[in-house]
C-alpha positions as CSV (number, residue, x, y, z in Angstrom):
1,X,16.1,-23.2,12.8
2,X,15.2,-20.0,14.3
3,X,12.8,-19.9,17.3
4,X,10.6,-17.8,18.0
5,X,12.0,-16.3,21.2
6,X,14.6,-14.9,18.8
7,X,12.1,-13.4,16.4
8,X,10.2,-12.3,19.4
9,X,13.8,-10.4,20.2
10,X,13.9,-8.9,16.7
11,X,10.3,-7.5,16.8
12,X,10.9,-6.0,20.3
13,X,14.1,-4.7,19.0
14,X,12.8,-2.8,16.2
15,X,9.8,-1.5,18.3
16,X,11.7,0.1,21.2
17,X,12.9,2.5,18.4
18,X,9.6,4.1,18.3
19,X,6.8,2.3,16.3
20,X,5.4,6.0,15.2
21,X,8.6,8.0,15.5
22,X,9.1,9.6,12.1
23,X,12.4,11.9,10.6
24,X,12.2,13.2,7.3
25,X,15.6,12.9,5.7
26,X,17.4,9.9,3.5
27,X,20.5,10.5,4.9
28,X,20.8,7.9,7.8
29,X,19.0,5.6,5.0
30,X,21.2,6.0,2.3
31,X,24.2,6.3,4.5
32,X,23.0,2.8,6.0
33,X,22.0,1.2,2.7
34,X,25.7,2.1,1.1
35,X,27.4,0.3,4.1
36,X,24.8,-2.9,3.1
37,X,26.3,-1.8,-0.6
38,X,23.0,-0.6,-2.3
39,X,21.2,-4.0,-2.1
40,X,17.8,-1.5,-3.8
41,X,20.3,-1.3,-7.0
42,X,20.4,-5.1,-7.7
43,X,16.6,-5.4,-9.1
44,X,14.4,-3.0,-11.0
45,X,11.5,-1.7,-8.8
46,X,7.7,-0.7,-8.9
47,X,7.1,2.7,-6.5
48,X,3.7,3.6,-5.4
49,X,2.4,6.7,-3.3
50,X,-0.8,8.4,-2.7
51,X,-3.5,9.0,-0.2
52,X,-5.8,5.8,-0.4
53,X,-5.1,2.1,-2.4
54,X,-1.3,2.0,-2.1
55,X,-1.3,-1.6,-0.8
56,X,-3.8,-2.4,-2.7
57,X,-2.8,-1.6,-5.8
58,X,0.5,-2.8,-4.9
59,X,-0.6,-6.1,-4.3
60,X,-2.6,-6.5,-7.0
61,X,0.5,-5.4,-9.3
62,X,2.7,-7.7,-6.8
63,X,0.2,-10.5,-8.3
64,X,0.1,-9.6,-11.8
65,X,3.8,-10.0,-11.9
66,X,3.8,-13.5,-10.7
67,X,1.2,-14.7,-12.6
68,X,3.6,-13.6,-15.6
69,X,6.2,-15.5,-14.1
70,X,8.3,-12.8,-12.1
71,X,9.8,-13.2,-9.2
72,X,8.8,-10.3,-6.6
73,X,9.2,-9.0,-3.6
74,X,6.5,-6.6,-2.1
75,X,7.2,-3.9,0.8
76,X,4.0,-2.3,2.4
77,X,2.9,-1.0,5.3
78,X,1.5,-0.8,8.4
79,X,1.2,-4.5,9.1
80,X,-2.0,-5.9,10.4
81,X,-0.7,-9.3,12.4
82,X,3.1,-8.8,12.2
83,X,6.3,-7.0,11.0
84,X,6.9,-10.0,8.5
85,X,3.7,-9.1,6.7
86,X,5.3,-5.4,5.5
87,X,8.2,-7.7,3.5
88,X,6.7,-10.3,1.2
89,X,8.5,-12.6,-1.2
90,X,6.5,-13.9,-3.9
91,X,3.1,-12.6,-2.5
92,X,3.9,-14.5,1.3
93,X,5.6,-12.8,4.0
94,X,8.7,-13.5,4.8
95,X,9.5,-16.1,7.2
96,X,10.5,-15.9,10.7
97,X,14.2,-17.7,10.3
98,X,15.1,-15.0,6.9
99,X,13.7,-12.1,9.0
100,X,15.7,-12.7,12.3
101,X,18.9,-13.4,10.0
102,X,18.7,-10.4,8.3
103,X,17.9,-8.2,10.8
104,X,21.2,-10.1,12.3
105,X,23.2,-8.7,9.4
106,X,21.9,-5.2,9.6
107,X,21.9,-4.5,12.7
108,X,25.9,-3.6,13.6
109,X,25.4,-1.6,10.7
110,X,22.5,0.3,11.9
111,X,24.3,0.6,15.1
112,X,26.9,2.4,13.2
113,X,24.9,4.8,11.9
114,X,23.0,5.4,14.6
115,X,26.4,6.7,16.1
116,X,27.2,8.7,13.2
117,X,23.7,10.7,13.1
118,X,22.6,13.2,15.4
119,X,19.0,11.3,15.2
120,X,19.2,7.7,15.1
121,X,17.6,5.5,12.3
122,X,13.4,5.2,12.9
123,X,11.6,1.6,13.0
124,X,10.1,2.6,9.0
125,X,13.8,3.3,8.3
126,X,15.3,0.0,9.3
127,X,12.3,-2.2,8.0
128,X,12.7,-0.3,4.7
129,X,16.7,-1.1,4.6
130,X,15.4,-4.8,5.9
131,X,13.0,-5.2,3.0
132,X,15.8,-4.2,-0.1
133,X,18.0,-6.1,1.9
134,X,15.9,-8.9,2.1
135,X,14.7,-8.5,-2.2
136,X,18.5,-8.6,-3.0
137,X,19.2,-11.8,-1.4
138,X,16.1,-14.0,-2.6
139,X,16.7,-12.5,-5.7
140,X,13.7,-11.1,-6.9
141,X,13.2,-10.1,-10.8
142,X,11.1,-6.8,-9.5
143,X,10.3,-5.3,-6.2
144,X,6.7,-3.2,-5.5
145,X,7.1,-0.6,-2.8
146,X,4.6,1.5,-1.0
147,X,5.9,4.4,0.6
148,X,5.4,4.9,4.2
149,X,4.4,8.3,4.1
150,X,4.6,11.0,1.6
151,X,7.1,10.6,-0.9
152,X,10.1,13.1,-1.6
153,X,11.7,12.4,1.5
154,X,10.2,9.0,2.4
155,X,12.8,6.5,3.4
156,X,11.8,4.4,0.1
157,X,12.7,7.0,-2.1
158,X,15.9,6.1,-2.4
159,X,14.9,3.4,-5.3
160,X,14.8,6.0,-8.0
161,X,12.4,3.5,-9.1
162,X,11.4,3.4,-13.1
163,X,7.8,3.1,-12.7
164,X,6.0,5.4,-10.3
165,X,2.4,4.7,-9.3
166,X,0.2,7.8,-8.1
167,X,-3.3,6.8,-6.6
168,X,-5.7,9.6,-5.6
169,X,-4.5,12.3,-3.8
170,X,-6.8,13.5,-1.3
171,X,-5.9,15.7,2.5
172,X,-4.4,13.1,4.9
173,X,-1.7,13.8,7.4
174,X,-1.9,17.3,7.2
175,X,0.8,18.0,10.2
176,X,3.4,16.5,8.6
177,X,2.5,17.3,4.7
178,X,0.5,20.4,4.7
179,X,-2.6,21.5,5.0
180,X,-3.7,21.6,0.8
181,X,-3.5,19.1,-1.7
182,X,-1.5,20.9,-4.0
183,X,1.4,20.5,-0.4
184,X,0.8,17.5,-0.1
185,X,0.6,16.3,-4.2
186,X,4.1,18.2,-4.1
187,X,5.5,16.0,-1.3
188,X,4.0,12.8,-3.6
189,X,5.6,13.9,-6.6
190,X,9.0,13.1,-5.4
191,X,9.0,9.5,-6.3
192,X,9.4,10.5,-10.0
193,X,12.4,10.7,-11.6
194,X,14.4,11.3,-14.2
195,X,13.1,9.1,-17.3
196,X,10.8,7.4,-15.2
197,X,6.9,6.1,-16.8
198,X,3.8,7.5,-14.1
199,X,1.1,5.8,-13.6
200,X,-1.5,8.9,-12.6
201,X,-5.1,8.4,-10.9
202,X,-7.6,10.8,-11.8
203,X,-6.9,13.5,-9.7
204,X,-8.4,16.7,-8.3
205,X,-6.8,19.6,-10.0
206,X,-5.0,20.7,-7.6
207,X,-3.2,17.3,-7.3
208,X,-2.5,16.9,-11.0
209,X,-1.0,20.0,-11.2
210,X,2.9,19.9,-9.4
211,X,2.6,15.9,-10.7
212,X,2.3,17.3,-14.2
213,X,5.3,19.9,-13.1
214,X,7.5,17.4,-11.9
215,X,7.1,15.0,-14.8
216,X,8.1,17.5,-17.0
217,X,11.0,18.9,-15.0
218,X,12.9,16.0,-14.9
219,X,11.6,14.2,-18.1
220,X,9.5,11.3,-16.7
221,X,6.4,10.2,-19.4
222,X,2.7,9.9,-17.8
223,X,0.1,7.9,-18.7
224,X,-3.4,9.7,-16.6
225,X,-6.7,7.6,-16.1
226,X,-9.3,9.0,-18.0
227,X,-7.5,9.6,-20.9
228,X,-4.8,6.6,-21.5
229,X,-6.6,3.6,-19.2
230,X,-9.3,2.9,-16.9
231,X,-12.1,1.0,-15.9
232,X,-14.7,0.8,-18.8
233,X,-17.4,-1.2,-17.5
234,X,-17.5,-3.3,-13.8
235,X,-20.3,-5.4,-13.1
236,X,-21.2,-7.0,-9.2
237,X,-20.0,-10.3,-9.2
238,X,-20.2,-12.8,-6.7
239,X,-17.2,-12.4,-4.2
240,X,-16.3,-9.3,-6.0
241,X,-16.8,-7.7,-9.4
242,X,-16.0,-8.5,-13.1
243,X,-14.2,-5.4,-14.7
244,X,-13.4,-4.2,-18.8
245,X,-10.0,-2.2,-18.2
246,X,-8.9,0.0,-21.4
247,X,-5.0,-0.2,-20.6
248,X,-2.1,1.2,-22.3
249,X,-2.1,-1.7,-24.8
250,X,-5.6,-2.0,-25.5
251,X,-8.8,-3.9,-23.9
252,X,-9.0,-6.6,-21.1
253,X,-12.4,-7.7,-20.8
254,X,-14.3,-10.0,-18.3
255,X,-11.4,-9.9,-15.4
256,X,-12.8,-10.8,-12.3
257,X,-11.3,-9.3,-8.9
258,X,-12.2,-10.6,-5.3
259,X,-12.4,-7.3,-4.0
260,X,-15.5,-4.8,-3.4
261,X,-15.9,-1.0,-4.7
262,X,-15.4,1.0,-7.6
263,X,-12.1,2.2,-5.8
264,X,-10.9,-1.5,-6.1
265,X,-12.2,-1.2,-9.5
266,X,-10.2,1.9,-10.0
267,X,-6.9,0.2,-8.3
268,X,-6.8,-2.7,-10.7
269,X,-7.0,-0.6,-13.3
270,X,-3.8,1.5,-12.0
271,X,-2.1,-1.8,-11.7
272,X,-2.6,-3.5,-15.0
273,X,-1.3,0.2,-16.5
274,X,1.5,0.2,-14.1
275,X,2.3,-3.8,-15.5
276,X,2.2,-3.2,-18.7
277,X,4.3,-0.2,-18.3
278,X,6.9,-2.2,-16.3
279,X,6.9,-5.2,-19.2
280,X,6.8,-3.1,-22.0
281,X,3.2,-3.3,-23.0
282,X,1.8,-0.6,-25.3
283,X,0.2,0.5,-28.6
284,X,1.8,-2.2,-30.1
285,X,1.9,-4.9,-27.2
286,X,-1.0,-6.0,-25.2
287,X,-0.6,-8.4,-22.3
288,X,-1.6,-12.0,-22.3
289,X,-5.0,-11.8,-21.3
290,X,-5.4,-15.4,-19.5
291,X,-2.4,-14.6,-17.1
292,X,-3.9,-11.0,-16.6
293,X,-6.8,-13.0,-15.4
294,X,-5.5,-15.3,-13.5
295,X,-3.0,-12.4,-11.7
296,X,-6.3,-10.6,-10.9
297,X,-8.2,-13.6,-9.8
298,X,-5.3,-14.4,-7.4
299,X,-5.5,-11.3,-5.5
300,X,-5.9,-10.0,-1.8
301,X,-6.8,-7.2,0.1
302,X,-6.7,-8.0,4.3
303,X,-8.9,-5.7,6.0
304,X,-10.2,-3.9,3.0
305,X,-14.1,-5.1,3.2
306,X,-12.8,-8.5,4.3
307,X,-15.2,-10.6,5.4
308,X,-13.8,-12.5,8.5
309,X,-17.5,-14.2,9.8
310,X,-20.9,-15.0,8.5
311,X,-24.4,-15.0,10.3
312,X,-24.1,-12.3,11.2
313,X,-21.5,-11.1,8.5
314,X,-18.7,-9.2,10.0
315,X,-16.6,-6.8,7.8
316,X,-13.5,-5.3,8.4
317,X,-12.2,-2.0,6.8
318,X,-9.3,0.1,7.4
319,X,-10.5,3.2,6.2
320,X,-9.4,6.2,8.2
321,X,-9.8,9.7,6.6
322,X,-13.2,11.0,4.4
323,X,-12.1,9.7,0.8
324,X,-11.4,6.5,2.1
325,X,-14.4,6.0,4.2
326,X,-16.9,7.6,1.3
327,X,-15.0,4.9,-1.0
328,X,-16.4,2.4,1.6
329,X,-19.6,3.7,2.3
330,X,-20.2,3.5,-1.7
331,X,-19.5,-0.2,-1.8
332,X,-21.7,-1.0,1.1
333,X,-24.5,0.9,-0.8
334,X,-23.5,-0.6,-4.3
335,X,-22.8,-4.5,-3.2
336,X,-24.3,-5.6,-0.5
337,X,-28.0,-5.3,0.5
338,X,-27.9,-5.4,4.7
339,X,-31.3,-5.2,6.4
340,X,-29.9,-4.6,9.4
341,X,-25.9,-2.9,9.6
342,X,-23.9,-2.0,13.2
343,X,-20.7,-0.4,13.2
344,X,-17.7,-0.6,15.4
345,X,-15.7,2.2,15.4
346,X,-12.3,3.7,16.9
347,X,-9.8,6.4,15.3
348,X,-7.1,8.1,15.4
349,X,-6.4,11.3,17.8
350,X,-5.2,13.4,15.1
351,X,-7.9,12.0,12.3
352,X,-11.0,13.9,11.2
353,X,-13.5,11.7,13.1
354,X,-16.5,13.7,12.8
355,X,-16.2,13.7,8.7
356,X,-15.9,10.1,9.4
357,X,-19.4,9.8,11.1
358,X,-21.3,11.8,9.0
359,X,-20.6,9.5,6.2
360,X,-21.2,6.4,8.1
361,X,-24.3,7.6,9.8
362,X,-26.3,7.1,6.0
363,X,-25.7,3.3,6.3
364,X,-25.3,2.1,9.8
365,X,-28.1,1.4,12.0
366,X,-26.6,1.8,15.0
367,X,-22.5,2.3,16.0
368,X,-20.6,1.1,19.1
369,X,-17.9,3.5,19.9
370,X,-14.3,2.1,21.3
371,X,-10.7,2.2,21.1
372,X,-8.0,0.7,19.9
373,X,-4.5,-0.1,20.9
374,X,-2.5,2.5,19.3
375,X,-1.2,5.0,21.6
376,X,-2.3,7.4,19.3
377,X,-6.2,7.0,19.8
378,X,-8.7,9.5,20.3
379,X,-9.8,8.8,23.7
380,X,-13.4,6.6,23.7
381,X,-15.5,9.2,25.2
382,X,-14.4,11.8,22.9
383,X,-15.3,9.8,20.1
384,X,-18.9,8.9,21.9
385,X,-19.1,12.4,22.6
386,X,-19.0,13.6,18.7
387,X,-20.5,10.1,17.5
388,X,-23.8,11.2,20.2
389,X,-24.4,14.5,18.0
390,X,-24.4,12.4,14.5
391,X,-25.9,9.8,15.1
392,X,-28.3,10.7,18.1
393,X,-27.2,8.9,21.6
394,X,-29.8,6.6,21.0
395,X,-28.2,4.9,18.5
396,X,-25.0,5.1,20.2
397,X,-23.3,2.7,22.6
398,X,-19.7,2.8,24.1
399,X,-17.3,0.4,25.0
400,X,-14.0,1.0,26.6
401,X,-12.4,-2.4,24.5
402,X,-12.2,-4.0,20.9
403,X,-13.9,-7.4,22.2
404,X,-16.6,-5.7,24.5
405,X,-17.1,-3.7,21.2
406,X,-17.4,-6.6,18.9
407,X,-19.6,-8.7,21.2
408,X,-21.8,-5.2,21.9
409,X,-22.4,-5.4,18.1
410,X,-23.3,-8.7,17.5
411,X,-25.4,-8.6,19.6
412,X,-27.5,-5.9,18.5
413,X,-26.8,-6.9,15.0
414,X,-29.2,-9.8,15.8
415,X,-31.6,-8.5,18.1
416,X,-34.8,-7.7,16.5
417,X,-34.2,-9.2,13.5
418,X,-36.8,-12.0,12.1
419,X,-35.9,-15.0,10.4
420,X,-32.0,-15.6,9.7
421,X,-29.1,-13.2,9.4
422,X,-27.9,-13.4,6.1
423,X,-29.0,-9.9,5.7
424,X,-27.6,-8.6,8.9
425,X,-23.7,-7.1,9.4
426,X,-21.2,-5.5,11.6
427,X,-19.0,-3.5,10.0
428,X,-15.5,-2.4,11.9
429,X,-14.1,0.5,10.8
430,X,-12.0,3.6,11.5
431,X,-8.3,2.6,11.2
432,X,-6.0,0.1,10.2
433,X,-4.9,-0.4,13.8
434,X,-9.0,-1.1,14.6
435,X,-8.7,-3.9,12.0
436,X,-5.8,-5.2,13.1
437,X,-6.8,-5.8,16.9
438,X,-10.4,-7.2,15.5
439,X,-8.5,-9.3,13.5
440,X,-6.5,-10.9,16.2
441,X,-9.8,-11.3,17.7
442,X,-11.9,-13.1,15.4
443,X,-9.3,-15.1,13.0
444,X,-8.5,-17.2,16.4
């Protein structure tokens, strides 16, 4: 049995390689996953990319599968608790004892090509090589991967996968993708290959453009929503929303999903498309409707308007640039009828923070301002500084820490409010590292 000092070793291992160190090139990849003899090759795999609702569309599709019987593994990231999280075998992260063993077996081969390469392998390389290696032992019948970050030269594009998922495309890490969507669609693109079926959100036009090139250049059929599947009709249900999805093989009506906002809405409808493509679903074929269902009714989205706390409510969402926020902002207005709503926020240095204020500023009543523990935050009273001339310093307050944040906005969440606070909320916001430290925070 594996303790946890060891696994403790692992994690500490992989960070000191640089949690946000990045290098754009599959060779130390591919030269790494040929010494582990090309463990991606022994299953067929699922490959999404976009700007906003790659894990959760991939989990939804990761649920799907099993509730049709398949055995899957799931790769996604960033994590919100822990490394295991990003590797999941049949929908549960892996455990500590398969991790650490692994890693074990990986590791003198990383080491190896760490000598061989003039820049040695990143923490998202060796978690990537960790996750196929990981599939290929379980087995798994089909694996879902989210790329880490862009596509063509992401470290999981070495899958050549068969079906290639493309949620919306929108601007998002501009410094390393370009500064227009048409770049940055181009860099997304490079998950389809030859022969391959897309899966295509609605996208901008600039977007669908080079995905439209690329399909045709190397022979890949796509399926677009809007014209072959989408959501029909959704309706506010309690806990989430009941949807009517026009897929590829015809109509699934009344599925209920445990997740908020037309963009979940949207999602689910990219993963029952990208399912049925995968299972060979079609004119001809629909899917089982009662295990589409159940698959949907199974699903999860941590830190994607989870509700972690009641009276007051307490949401969590890991939103971080404008068409992720205005995706949440929508849902707030759409589903849930707060008469009182503070928000906690901390970002990103590099993220557009003001865009994000200006669509929060609508629907909170007041914000607390803070950091989080990335090294990569924008300072707190930069953030105060810019939140002060949306919001109005009077509705702003500052805290230099996630739990003087959180406690800051309960408590104004339930000053001045009569009676009980069903209909008061705190809603933390701004990144997925924000979630992930309020999360360690209030699921003690």
């Amino acid at each position: 049995m594996t303790d946890r000092t060891e696994f403790a070793a692992v994690d500490a291992a992989l960070a000191a390689r640089g949690f946000t160190r990045m290098h754009f090139e599959l060779d130390r990849i591919e030269m790494l996953l040929d010494l582990l003899g090309s463990p991606q090759r022994a299953y067929p795999s699922i490959h999404l990319t976009g700007t906003n609702g790659k894990t959760s569309t991939a989990r939804m599709i990761d649920s799907l599968l099993r509730a049709f019987g398949l055995h899957t593994g799931r790769y996604t990231s960033p994590h919100l608790e822990t490394v295991r999280e990003r590797i999941s075998l049949d929908g549960e992260p892996v455990g500590e004892e398969r991790f650490v063993a692994t890693y074990r077996e990986v590791e003198p081969l990383a080491e190896l090509v760490d000598q061989r390469s003039a820049e040695p392998l990143t923490y998202f390389d060796l978690t990537t090589a960790l996750a196929f290696a990981t599939f290929a032992d379980a087995p798994v019948d089909v694996a879902v991967v989210e790329v880490g970050l862009g596509g063509a030269e992401d470290a999981t594009n070495v899958i050549q996968a068969g079906v290639a998922v493309l949620t919306p495309i929108a601007l998002d890490h501009t410094e390393w993708l370009g500064d227009t969507i048409e770049d940055i669609a181009l860099h997304k693109a490079g998950i389809i290959h030859s022969g391959a079926t897309v899966i295509c959100a609605a996208q901008e036009e600039e977007a669908a453009r080079p995905i439209l090139e690329r399909c045709a250049e190397v022979g890949a059929t796509v399926a677009r929503e809007g014209a072959e599947f989408g959501v029909l009709r959704r309706a506010v249900a309690v806990g989430g929303q009941v949807l009517s999805i026009q897929g590829l093989g015809g109509v699934y009506d009344e599925v209920f999903i445990p997740l908020h906002g037309a963009h979940q809405a949207q999602n689910a409808a990219l993963a029952l498309a990208a399912v049925e493509a995968f299972l060979g679903a079609g004119a001809r074929r629909q899917l089982d409707i009662e295990a589409v269902r159940e698959g949907f009714a199974a699903a999860s989205s941590p830190g994607r308007l989870e509700k972690v706390r009641t009276a007051p409510t307490v949401l969590l969402d890991g939103a971080h640039n404008p068409h992720g926020m205005a995706a949440t902002v929508t849902a707030l207005q759409e589903e849930f009828a707060f008469s009182k709503l503070v928000g906690v926020l901390a970002v990103l240095g590099d993220k557009d923070a003001a865009s994000l204020l200006e669509l929060l500023e609508p629907v909170l009543d007041s914000l607390v301002v803070t950091g989080n523990s990335s090294p990569r935050a924008m300072p707190v009273d930069e953030l105060a500084e810019l939140a002060r001339e949306v919001f109005g310093p009077e509705r702003v307050e500052v805290a230099e820490d996630m739990p003087d944040a959180i406690e800051a906005a309960i408590a104004e969440a339930e000053s001045d409010v009569p009676g009980e606070l069903s209909g008061v909320g705190v809603l933390i916001t701004g990144s997925v590292v924000t979630v992930a430290d309020a999360r360690r925070l209030l699921k003690r």
